[in-house]
C-alpha positions as CSV (number, residue, x, y, z in Angstrom):
1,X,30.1,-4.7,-5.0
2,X,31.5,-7.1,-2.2
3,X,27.5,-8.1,-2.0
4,X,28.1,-9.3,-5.8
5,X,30.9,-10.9,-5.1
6,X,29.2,-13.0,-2.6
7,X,26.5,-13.6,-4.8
8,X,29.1,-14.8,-6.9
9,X,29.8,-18.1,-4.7
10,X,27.0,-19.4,-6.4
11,X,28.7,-20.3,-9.3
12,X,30.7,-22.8,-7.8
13,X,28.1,-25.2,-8.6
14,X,29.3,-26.4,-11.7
15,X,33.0,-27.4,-10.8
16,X,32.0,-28.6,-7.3
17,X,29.5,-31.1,-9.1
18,X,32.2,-32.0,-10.8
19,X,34.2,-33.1,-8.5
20,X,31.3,-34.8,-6.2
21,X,30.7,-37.1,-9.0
22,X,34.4,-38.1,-9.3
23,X,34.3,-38.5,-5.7
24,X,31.3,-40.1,-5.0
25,X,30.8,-42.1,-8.3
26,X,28.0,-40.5,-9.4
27,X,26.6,-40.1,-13.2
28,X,25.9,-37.0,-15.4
29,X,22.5,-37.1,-14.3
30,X,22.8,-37.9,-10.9
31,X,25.8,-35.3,-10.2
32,X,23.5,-32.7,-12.2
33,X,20.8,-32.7,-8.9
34,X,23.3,-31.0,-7.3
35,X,23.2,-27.1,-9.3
36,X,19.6,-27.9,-10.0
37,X,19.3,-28.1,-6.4
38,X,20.5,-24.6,-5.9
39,X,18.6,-23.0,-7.8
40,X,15.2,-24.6,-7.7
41,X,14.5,-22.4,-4.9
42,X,14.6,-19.5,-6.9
43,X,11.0,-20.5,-8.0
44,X,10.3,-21.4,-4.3
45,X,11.9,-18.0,-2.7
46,X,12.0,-15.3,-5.0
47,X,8.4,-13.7,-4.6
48,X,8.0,-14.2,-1.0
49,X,11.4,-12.2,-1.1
50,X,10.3,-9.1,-2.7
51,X,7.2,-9.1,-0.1
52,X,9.7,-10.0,2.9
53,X,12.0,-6.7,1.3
54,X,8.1,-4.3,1.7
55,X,8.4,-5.3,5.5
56,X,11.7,-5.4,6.0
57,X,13.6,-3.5,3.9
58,X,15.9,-4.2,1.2
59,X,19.5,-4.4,3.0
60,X,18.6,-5.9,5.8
61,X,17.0,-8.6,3.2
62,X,20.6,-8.6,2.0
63,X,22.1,-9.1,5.1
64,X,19.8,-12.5,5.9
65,X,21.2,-13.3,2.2
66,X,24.6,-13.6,3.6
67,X,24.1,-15.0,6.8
68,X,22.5,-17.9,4.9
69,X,25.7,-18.4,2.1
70,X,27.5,-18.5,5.2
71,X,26.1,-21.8,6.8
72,X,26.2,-23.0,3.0
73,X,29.9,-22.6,3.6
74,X,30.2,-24.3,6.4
75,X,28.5,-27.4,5.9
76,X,31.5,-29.2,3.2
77,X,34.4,-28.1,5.7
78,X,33.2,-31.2,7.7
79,X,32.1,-33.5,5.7
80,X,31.5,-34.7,2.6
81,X,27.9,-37.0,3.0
82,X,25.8,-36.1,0.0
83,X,22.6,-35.5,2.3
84,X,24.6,-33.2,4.0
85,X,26.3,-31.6,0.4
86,X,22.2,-31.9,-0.4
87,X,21.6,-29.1,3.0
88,X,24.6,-27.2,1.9
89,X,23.6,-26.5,-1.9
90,X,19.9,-25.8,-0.5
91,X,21.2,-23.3,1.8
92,X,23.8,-22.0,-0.4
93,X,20.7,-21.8,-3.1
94,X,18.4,-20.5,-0.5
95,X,20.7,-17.7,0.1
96,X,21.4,-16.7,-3.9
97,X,17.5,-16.5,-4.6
98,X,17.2,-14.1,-1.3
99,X,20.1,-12.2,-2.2
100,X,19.3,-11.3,-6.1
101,X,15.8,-10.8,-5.6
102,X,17.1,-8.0,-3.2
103,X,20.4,-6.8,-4.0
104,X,19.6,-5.5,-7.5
105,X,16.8,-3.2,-6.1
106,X,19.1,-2.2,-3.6
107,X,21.6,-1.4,-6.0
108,X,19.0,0.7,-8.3
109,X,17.6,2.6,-4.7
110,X,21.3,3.5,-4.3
111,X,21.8,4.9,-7.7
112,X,18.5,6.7,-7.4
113,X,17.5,5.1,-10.9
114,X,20.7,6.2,-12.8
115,X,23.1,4.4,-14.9
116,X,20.9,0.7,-13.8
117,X,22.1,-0.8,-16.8
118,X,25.5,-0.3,-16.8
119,X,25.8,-0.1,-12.8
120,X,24.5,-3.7,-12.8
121,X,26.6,-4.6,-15.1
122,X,29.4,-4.1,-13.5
123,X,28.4,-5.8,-10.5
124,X,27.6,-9.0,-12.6
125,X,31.4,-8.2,-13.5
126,X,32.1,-8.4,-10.0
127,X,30.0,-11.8,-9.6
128,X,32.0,-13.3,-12.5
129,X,35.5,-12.7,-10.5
130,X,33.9,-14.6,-7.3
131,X,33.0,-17.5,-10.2
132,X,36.0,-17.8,-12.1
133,X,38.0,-18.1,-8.8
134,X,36.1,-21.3,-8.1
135,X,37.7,-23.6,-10.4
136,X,40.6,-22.2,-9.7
137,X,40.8,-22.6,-6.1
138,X,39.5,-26.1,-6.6
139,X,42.4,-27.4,-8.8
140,X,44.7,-25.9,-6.9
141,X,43.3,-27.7,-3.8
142,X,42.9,-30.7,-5.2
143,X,46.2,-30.8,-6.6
144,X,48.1,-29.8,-3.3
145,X,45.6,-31.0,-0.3
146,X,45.1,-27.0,0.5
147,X,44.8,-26.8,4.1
148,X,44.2,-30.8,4.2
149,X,40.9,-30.6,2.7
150,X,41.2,-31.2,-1.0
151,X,39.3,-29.2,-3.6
152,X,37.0,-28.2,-0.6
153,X,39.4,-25.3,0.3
154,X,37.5,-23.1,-1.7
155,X,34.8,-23.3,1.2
156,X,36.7,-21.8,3.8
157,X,38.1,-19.2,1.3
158,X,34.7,-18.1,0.6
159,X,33.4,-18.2,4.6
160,X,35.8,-15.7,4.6
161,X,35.5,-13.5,2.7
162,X,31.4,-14.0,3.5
163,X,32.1,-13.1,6.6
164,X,33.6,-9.4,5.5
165,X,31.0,-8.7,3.4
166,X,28.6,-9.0,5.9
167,X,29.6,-7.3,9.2
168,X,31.0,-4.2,6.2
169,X,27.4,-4.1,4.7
170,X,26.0,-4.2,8.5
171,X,27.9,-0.9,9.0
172,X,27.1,1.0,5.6
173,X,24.0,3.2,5.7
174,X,22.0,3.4,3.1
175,X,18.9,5.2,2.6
176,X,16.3,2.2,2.3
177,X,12.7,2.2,1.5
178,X,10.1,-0.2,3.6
179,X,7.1,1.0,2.1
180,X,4.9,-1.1,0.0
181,X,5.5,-0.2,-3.7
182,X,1.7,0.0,-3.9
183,X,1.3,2.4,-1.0
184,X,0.4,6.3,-1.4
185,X,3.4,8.3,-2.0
186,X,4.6,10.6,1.0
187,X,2.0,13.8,-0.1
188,X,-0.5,11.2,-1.7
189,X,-3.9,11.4,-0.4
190,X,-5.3,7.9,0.5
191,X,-8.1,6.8,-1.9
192,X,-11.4,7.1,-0.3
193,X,-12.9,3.7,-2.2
194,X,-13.9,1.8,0.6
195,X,-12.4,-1.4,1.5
196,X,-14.8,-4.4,1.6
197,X,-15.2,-6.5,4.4
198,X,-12.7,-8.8,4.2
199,X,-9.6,-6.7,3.2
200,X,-10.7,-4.7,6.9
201,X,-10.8,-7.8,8.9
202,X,-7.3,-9.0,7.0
203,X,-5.2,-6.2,6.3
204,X,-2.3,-8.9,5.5
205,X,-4.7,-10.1,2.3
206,X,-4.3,-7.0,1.0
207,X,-0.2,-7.0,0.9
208,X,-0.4,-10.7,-0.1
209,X,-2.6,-8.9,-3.1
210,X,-0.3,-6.7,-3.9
211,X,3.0,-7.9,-3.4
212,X,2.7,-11.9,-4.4
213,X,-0.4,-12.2,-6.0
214,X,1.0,-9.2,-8.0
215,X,3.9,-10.2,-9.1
216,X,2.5,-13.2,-10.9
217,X,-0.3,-10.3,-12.3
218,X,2.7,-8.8,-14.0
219,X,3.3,-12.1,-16.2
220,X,0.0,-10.7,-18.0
221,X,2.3,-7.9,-19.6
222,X,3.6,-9.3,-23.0
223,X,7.2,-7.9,-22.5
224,X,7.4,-9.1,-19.1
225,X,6.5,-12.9,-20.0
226,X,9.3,-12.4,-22.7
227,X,12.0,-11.2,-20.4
228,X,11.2,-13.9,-17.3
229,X,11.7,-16.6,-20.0
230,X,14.6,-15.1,-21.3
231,X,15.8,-14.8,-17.8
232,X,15.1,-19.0,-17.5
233,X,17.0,-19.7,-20.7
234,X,20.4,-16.7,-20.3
235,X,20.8,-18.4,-16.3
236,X,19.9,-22.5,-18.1
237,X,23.1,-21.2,-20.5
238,X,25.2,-20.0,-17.6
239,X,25.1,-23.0,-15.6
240,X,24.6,-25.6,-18.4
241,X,28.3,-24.4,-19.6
242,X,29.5,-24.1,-16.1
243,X,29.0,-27.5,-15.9
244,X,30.0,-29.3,-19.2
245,X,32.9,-27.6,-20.7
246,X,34.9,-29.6,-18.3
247,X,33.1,-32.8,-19.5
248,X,33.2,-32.0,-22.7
249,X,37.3,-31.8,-22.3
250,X,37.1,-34.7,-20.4
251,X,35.2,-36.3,-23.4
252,X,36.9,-35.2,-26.8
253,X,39.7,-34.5,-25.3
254,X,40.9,-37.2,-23.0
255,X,41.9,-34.8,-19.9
256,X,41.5,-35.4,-16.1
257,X,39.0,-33.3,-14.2
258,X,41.8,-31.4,-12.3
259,X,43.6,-30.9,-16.0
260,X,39.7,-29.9,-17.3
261,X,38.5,-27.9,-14.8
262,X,40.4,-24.4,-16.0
263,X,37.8,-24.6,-19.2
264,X,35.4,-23.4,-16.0
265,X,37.9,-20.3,-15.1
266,X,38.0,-19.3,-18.9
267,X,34.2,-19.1,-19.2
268,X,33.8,-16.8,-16.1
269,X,37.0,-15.1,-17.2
270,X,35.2,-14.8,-20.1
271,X,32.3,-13.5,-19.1
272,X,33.4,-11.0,-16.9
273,X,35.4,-9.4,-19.7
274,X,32.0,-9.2,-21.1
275,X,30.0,-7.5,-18.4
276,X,33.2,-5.2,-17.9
277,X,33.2,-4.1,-21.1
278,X,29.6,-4.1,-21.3
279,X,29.5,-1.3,-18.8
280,X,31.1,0.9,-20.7
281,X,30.0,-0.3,-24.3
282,X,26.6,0.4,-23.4
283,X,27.4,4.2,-22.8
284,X,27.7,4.4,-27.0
285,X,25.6,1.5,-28.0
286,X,22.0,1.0,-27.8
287,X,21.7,-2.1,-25.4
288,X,19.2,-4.2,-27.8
289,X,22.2,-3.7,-30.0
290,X,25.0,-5.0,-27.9
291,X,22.1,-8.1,-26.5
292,X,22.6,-9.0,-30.0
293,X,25.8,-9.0,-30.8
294,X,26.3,-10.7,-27.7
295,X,23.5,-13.3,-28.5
296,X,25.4,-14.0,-31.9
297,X,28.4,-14.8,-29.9
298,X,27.0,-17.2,-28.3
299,X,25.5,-19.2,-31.3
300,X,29.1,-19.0,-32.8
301,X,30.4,-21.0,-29.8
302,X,27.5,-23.7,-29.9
303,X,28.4,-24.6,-33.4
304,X,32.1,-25.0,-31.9
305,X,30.5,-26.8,-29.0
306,X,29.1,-29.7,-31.1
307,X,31.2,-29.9,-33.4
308,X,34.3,-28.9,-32.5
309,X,37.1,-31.5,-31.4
310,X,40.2,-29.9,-30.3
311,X,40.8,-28.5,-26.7
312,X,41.9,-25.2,-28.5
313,X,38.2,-24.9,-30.6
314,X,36.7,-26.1,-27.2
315,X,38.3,-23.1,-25.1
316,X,37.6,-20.9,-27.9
317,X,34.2,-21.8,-27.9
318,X,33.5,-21.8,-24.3
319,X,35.7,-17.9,-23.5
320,X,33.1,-16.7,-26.7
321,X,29.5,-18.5,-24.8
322,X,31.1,-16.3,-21.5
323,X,31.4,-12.7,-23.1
324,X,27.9,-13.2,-24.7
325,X,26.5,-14.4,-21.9
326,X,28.1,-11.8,-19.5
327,X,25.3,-8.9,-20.6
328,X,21.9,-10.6,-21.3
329,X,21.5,-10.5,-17.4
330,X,21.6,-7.0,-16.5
331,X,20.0,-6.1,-19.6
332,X,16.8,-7.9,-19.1
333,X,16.7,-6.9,-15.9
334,X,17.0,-3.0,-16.7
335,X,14.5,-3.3,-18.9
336,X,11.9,-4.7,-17.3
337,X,12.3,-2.8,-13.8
338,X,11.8,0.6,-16.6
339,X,8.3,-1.1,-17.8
340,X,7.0,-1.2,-14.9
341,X,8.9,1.7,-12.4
342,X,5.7,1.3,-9.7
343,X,6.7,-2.2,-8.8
344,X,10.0,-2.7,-9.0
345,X,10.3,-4.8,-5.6
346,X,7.4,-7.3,-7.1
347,X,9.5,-7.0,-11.0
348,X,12.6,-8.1,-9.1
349,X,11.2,-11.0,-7.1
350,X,9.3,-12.2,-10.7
351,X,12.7,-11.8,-12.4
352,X,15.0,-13.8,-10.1
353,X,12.9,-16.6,-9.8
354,X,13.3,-17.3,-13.3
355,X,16.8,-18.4,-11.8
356,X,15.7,-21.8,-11.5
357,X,16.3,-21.9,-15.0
358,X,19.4,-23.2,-13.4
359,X,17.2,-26.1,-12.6
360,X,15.7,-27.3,-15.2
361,X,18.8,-27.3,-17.8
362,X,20.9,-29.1,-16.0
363,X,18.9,-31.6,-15.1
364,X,18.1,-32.0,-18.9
365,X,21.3,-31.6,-20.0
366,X,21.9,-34.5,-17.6
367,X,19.8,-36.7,-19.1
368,X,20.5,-35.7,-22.5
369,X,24.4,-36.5,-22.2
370,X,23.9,-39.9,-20.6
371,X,22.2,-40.8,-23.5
372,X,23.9,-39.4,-26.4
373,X,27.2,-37.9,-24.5
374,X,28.2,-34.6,-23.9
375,X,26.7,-33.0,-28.0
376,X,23.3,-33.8,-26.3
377,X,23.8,-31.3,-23.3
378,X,25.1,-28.7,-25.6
379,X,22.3,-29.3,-28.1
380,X,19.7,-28.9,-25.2
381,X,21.9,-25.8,-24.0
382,X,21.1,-24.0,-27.8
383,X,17.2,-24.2,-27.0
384,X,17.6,-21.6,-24.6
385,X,20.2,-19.2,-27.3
386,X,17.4,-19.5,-29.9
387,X,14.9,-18.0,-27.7
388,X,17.6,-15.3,-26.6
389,X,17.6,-14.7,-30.3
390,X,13.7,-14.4,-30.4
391,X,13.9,-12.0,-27.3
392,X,15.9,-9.7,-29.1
393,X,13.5,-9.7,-32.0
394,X,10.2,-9.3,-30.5
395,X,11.7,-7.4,-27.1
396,X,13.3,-4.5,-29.2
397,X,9.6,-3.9,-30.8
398,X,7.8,-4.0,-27.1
C-alpha cells in the first residue's frame, strides 16, 4: 500500500503544470507537454516492463520503480529550468509506467488471486491520498515559501516519503515468481515439438515471442481491445480534470491559481472516496453494475462542467467526475487479468501502457482550450466518458 502511495506522486502533474505555466509564462498548450510528457512513456515502457518482470521478478521491478520517482524528486529541489522540469517529468513518468505495469501483478501474486478487484481498489484509494495531498502541499508552499522553495516543497515531502517506501519494500519478502508465464508449470512435461532453427540459435527470440510480441497478440481478443481503450480514455479523464478544474475556476470564476488549486484536492478527495467505497461496494454489487453507476456520475459532472458557472456547481461537478472515476481503473484491470489468467505479466504491461492516455488528452485538451477556452477541454474530456459508457455496454456481454 506505501508502493501505491508512491505511485501516487504521479498525480502531481496536473497542479505542478499549473503552476510552471504561471511561472514560466507558458500557454494551455505549451504547459500541457508537461503531464503528456509523463505519461507518454507508458506506451514507450510498459511492455518491455512485463518482459523485464519474467527475468527479474516482479518486486525487484518495483523496487527500480522507486529508485527512479526518486531522482524525479530530486531534480525541481534545484532548479526550476524547463529542460531540466522536462528530465524530471520523464523520469518521474519513467518510473510510474515501471511501477504500474509491475505493482498490480505483484499485488495479485500476493493475494494468490483473491479479492483482485476490491484489493486493487483500495490501493488506487491509497494512490488517491498521495494525489490529493499534492495540491495541497503546493498552495500551502506557495502561500508561505515552505522551506524557501515555494510550491516546490511538495518535492522534498515526497523524496521522503519515497525514500521509506523503498528501503521498507527492500526488506519485505514476498514470494515472487520469475518464470515466464509461458513456461511449463513446475510438474509440466516440456513439449516435445521441436524448435526450428532459429528459435535454437536465439533462445532470446523466443521470450521476445512470448512476452512482447505477445502482449500486442492479446489486442486480437475483442474484450481486451475494449478494456486497453477504456484504460486510454478512464486515465485521458483522470488527468484531463487534474488539470483544468483549476482553469476552469480560474476562468468562470475569476480566482487566483493558489485560491483555484484546492478544486485539484476535491477531485482526488473525491475519488478516493470512490475507490474506498468501492472496495467494499463491490462485495454486494456486481462490478459492471457499480462501472455504471459510476460512469453515469461522471456524465452528470460534464454537463455541470460546460455549462455550469458558479464555483459551487464547478466543485460539485468536479468531487462527482472523482468518485466515478475512482473505480473504472481497477475494474478494467480485474477483468481483463481473469480473461486471460496465463498471461497476466504480458495483460499487465498491455494495460498500463494505455496510461499514455494521459498523453494524448491533455495535449488535446490543450489545444482545444486555447482556441475556444476552457468548454473546449472539457468537451474533448467527454469523448473519452462516452466510450466508458460503450465499454460498459459491450464489456458486460464479453
Amino acid at each position: 500500500m506505501l508502493c501505491f502511495f508512491a505511485m501516487g506522486f504521479v498525480d502531481m502533474v496536473g497542479i505542478a503544470s499549473n503552476y510552471v505555466k504561471a511561472d514560466l509564462d507558458l500557454s494551455d498548450s505549451m504547459a500541457n507537454t508537461l503531464p503528456s510528457l509523463v505519461f507518454l512513456w507508458f506506451l514507450i515502457f510498459s511492455i518491455p516492463t512485463s518482459l523485464l518482470m519474467n527475468k527479474i521478478g516482479r518486486k525487484n521491478t518495483v523496487l527500480l520503480s522507486l529508485v527512479l520517482t526518486l531522482a524525479a524528486m530530486v531534480v525541481p529541489v534545484f532548479t526550476l529550468d524547463f529542460t531540466m522540469l522536462l528530465l524530471s517529468f520523464s523520469l518521474l513518468g519513467i518510473g510510474n509506467a515501471i511501477m504500474q505495469t509491475s505493482l498490480n501483478p505483484l499485488v495479485d501474486s500476493v493475494m494468490k488471486g483473491g479479492a483482485s478487484a476490491s484489493t486493487l481498489t483500495f490501493g488506487q484509494f491509497i494512490k488517491s491520498i498521495a494525489s490529493f495531498l499534492a495540491p495541497i502541499i503546493a498552495s500551502w508552499g506557495a502561500t508561505t515559501n515552505a522551506f524557501g522553495f515555494g510550491w516546490r516543497a511538495i518535492y522534498p515531502i515526497y523524496l521522503c516519503i519515497g525514500i521509506l517506501t523503498t528501503l521498507l519494500l527492500f526488506g519485505t519478502k514476498i514470494e515472487d515468481p520469475k518464470t515466464l508465464s509461458n513456461s511449463p508449470l513446475k510438474g509440466e512435461k516440456q513439449s516435445s515439438t521441436k524448435v526450428n532453427t532459429a528459435q535454437e540459435v536465439s533462445p532470446l527470440r523466443g521470450d521476445l515471442e512470448g512476452s512482447f510480441f505477445g502482449s500486442f497478440a492479446l489486442l486480437r481478443d475483442p474484450f481486451i481491445l475494449l478494456c486497453f481503450l477504456a484504460i486510454i480514455c478512464h486515465v485521458g479523464i483522470d488527468v484531463g480534470t487534474s488539470v483544468t478544474a483549476p482553469k476552469i475556476l480560474m476562468e468562470r470564476a475569476q480566482m487566483s491559481l493558489n485560491e483555484a488549486a484546492i478544486i485539484g484536492t476535491i477531485y482526488f478527495v473525491a475519488k478516493a472516496a470512490g475507490s474506498f467505497s468501492g472496495s467494499f461496494i463491490m462485495g454486494y454489487v456486481k462490478d459492471w453494475t457499480f462501472l455504471l453507476l459510476s460512469v453515469l456520475m461522471m456524465v452528470v459532472s460534464a454537463f455541470g462542467l460546460v455549462f455550469g458557472e458558479s464555483a459551487t456547481v464547478i466543485y460539485v461537478s468536479v468531487a462527482l467526475m472523482g468518485f466515478g472515476n475512482g473505480n473504472p481503473f481497477s475494474i478494467v484491470f480485474a477483468r481483463a487479468l481473469q480473461a486471460v489468467p496465463d498471461k497476466k505479466n504480458e495483460v499487465s504491461g498491455l494495460l498500463i501502457m494505455g496510461i499514455f492516455g494521459g498523453t494524448v488528452f491533455p495535449l488535446l485538451m490543450g489545444f482545444a482550450s486555447d482556441a475556444f477556452g476552457q468548454t473546449g477541454a472539457v468537451a474533448v474530456m467527454s469523448l473519452g466518458i462516452i466510450y466508458l459508457l460503450a465499454f460498459y455496454l459491450q464489456g458486460r456481454k464479453a
